[in-house]
Every structure is written in C-alpha cells, then in structure tokens.
C-alpha positions in Angstrom: -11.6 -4.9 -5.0 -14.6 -2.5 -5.2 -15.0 -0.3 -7.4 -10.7 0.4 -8.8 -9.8 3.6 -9.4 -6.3 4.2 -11.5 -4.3 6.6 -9.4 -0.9 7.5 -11.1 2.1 8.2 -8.6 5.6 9.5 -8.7 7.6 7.8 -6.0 11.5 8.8 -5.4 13.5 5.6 -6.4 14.7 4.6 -3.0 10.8 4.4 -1.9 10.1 2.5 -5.3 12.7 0.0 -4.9 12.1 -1.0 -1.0 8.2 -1.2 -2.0 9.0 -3.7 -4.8 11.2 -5.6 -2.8 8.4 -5.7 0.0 6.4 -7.1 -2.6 7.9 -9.6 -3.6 8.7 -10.6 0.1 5.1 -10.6 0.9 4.1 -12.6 -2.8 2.1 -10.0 -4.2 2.2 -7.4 -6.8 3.4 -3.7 -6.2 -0.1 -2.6 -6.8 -1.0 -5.3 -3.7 1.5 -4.4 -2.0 0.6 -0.3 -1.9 -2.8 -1.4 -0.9 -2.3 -3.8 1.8 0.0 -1.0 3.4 -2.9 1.7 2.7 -5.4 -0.5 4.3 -3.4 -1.7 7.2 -2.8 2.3 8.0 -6.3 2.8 7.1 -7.4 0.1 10.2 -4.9 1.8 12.5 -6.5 5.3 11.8 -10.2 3.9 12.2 -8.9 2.2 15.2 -7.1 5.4 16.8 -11.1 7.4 16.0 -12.6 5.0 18.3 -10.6 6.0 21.4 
C-alpha cells in the first residue's frame, strides 16, 4: 500500500458486522477487506469513464 492514510469511520452495527464477517470469509483483515471493496468499486467507476 502507497502512501496509508488513517481515515476514522462510524459505521451503523449491522454494516460493521456483515463487513467483518466478509472479512473473515475472504481471509483478510477488516481494514483489507474495506479496501478490496473500495478498489473493486474504484475499477468499476474507471471502467464505466471509459465508455
């Protein structure tokens, strides 16, 4: 990772407990988790700019 920034967030609980569960799904951390689902959204969005 480039570069980390810390970025505090308040999630409601429901939204908390399906990411963690995700995470743990997927073997990673909550922090990895929140990123992979940024950067997969992130690769939609540049994709969807090119059209």
């Amino acid at each position: 990772m480039d570069d980390p920034v810390k970025l505090q967030v308040r999630l409601p609980k429901d939204i908390h407990e399906w990411l963690a569960a995700f995470a743990i799904e997927n073997d990673r951390s909550l922090n990895g988790q929140v990123v992979a689902i940024l950067r997969r959204r992130m690769s939609e969005e540049k994709s969807t700019q090119k059209n």
